[in-house]
N, C-alpha and C positions, 0 to 999 in steps of 0.2 A: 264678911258676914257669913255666920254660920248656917249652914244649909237645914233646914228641918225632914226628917224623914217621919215621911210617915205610914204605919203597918196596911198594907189592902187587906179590908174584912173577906173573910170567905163567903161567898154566896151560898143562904142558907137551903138546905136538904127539902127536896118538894116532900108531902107529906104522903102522896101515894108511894113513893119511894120508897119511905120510912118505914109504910106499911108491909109491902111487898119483901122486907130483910125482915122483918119480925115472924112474916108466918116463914119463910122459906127457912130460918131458926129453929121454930116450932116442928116443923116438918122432920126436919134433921132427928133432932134430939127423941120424935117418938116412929118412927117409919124404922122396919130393922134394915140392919146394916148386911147389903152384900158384899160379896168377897171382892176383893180388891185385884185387881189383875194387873200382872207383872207388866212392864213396861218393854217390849222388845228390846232386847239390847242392838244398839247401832253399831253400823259397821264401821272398819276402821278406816276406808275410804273415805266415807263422807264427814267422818270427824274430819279428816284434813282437809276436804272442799272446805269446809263451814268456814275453818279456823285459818286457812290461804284467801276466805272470800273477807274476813272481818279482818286479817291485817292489809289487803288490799285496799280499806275501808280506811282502816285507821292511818295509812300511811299518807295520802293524800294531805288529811286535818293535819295530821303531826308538821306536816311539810309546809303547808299554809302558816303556822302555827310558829313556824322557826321565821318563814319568809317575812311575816307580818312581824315578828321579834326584830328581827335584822332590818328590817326598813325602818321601823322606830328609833333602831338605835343611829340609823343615819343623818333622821331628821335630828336628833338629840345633836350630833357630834355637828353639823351644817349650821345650828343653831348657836353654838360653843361660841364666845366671842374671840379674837384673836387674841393672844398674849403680847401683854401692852411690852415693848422693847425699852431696854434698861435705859437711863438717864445717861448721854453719850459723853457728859462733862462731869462724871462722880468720883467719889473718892479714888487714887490711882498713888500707890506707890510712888509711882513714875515722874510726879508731876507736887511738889508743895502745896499746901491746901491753900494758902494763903494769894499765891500767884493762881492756883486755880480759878479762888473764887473772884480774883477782879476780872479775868477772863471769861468768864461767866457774864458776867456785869457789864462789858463790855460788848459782848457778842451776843449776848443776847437780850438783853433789854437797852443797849444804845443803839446799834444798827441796826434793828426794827424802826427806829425812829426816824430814819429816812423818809418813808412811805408817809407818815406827815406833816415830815417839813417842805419835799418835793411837791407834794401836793397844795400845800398853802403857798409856796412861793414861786408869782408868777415866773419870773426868771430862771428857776428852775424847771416849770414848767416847761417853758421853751427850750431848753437846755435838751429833754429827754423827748421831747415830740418827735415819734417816730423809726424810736430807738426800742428794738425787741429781743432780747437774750438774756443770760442768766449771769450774774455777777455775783463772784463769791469774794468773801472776806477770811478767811483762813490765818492759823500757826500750825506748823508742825510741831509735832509732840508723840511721843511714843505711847503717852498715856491715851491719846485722840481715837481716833476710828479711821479704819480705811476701808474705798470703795476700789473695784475691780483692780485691787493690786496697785496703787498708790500709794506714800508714803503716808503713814499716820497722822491725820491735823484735828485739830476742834476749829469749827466753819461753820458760819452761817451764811446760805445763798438769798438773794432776790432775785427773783422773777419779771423783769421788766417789760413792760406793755406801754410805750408810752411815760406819760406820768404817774403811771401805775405801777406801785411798786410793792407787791407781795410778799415780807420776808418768810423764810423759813429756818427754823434750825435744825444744822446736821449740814454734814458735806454732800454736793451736789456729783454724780459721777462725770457729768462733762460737761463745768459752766463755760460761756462762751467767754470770760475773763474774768481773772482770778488777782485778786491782791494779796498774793501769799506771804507770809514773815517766816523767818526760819525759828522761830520759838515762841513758847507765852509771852515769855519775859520779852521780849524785843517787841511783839506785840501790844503787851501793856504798857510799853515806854512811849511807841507810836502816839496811842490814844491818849496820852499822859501828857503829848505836847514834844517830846523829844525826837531828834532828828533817827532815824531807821526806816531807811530806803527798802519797801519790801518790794520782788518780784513780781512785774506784771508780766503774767501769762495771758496770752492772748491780745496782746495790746494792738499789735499790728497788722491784725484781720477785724479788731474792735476800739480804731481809736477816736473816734464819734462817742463811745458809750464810754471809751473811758473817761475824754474827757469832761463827759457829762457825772460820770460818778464822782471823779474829783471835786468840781465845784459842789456838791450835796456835801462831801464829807466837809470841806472849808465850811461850806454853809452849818451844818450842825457844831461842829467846832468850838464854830464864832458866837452861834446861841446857847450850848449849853456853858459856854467859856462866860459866860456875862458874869457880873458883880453886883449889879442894878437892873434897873427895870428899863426894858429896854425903851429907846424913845417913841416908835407908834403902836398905837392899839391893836394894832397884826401881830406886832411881834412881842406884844406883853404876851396879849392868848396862847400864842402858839408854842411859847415860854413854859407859861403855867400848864399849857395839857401836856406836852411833852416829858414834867418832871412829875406829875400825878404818873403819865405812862411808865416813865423810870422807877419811879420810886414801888408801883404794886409789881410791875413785871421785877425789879428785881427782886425784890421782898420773894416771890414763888418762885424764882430761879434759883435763886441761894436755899432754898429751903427744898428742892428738888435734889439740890448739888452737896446735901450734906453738911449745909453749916451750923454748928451746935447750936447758938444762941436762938436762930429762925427754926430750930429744930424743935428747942424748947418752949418757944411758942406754941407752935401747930401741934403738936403730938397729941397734947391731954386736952387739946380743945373740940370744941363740942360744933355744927356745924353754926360756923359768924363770917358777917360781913363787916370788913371794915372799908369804908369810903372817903372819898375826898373830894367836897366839891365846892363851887362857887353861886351866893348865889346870883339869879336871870342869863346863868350862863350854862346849861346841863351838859350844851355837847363838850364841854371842859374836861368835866368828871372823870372819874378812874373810882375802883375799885377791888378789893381781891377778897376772895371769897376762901376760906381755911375749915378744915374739919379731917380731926383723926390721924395728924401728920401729913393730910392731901393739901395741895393749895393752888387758884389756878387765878391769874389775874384777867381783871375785865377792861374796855375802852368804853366812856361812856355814863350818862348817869345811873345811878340803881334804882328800880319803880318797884319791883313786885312789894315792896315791905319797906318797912323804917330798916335800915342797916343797924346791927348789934352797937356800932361806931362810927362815927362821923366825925371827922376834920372838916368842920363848915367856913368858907371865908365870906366876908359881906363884898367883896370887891378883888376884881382882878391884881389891882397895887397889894391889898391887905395879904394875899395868896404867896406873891414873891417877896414880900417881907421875910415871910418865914422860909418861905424855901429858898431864900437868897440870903440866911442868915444876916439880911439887914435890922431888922427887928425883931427884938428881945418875947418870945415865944407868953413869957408871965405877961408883961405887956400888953401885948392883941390881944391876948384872952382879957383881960380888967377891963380892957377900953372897948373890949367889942366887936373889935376887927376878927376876932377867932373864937369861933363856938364850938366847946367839945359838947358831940354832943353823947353822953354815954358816961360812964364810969374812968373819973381822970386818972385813976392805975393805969386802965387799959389804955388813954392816950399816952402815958411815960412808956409803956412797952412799944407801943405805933411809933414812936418818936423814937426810941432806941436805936429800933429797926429801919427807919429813915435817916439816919447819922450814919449808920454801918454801911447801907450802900452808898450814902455821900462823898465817903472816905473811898468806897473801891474805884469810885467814877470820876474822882479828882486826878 
């Protein structure tokens, strides 16, 4: 809102005032004029007292004056927000785009998913009860980052509390066990189902936590490995929120990491939400939120507003249909089981983009 200024009238002239300047006027112009006397000339002393007393005067303000500048410019720069640090899995000579970006996909939107499948399964549960330190999943790679002089890897660590399991990405400088692979590629083959024994560092001052990470990774595995829907109502849900979680975290990690097509999405887009949800099920949801080539995904349903886009399913079965390419996508939409809800362009590009990370995570 535009501020209004407004002019202060001058307070008007009392009229004996007015009076008293009109005759002392009159006075002037008829009373004769005496001679005018010369002005002593000053000495040259006291010109420089005067002129040593007024820049004694003025030096103080100027001084105040700079102080009060330089203190503004501190709170300005205190104020500065930090400069956000570059994307640690981006383009890189060093490394194929191609192997990059399933390493991406893999490290950072499937091993986040630990924290809740551990959490939803009791047996895992039990498995980490009591168990506290940091456990890293790493590849070396030249293309990666390194912390205090370490060799280069791309790594995502968790934070373990319990059954609490906080992921982060980026390498950890001193996790308490590390499941290292000597490259992407031997890495992508690991999660891919193939046999590559990576390096357990720290096993044998941590092997409680290891073998509680082990069963998690078997356990994730073995559910995002399914074909069908799995046989109890735990693990149909835990199913479907974990590949809503997949599907928007990768979508914004790939489009973080440089990928043309997730690029050409986000770039010329305007700020949209596109969602995925179930319905009488919210806490299912996921979402990922895009604007201006930024993109950041969400856990959870989306309330502030109708989403730009919605993938709505009537049923947890109707949900791994699609996302378990057991049923034909035209299909659930005719019959009902899948409501786009928005502009069905924008659901073929949503779909595009959920095939491509399909493909990195097989």
């Amino acid at each position: 809102m535009s501020e209004t200024k407004t002019k202060e009238t001058p307070p008007e002239k009392a009229k004996d005032g007015k009076a008293s300047q009109e005759q002392e006027a009159e006075t002037k112009a008829t009373a004769p004029k005496a001679p005018a006397e010369k002005p002593a000339p000053a000495s040259p002393k006291s010109e420089k007292k005067s002129s040593a007393k007024d820049e004694a005067k003025a030096e103080p303000k100027a001084g105040a004056k700079a102080r009060a500048g330089q203190t503004k410019n501190q709170v300005k720069d205190s104020e500065k927000k930090p400069a956000k640090k570059p994307f640690p899995m981006g383009p890189n000579p060093a490394i194929d785009d191609e192997v990059r970006y399933t390493s991406v996909v893999f490290l950072n939107a499937v091993v986040p998913l630990l924290k809740p499948i551990v959490a939803e399964k009791p047996e895992l549960r039990r498995a980490f009860a009591g168990k506290r330190g940091v456990v890293q999943i790493s590849c070396l790679t030249e293309a990666g980052s390194s912390i205090d002089g370490r060799p280069k890897r791309y790594a995502t660590h968790l934070v373990v509390d319990g059954a609490d399991l906080q992921p982060h990405l980026g390498a950890h400088p001193a996790p308490n066990l590390e499941i290292e692979f000597p490259s992407p590629e031997k890495f992508n083959d690991f999660f891919k189902g193939k046999v590559n024994l990576p390096k357990m560092r720290g096993a044998l001052s941590n092997g409680k936590l290891l073998v509680a990470t082990v069963k998690a990774l078997l356990a994730m595995s073995s559910l995002l490995g399914s074909t069908s829907a799995p046989a109890t109502v735990a693990e149909r849900d835990l199913l479907t929120k974990c590949m809503f979680y997949l599907l928007t975290t990768g979508i914004s990690q790939l489009n973080k990491a440089g990928h043309p097509d997730v690029r050409k999405w986000t770039e010329p887009s305007p700020d949209r939400v596109y969602a995925y949800s179930v319905d009488g099920h919210p806490e299912l949801g996921a979402y990922i939120r895009i604007k201006a080539g930024k993109s950041k995904a969400f856990r959870g349903e989306y309330t502030r507003a109708a989403a730009f886009f919605t993938m709505r399913f009537d049923s947890v079965l109707s949900a791994l249909g699609t996302l378990l390419q057991t049923d034909d996508m035209l299909e659930a939409t005719a019959a009902g089981r899948l409501t786009m809800e928005g502009s069905p362009e924008y659901g073929a590009e949503l779909g595009a983009l959920m095939m491509a990370v399909g493909d990195y995570a097989k």
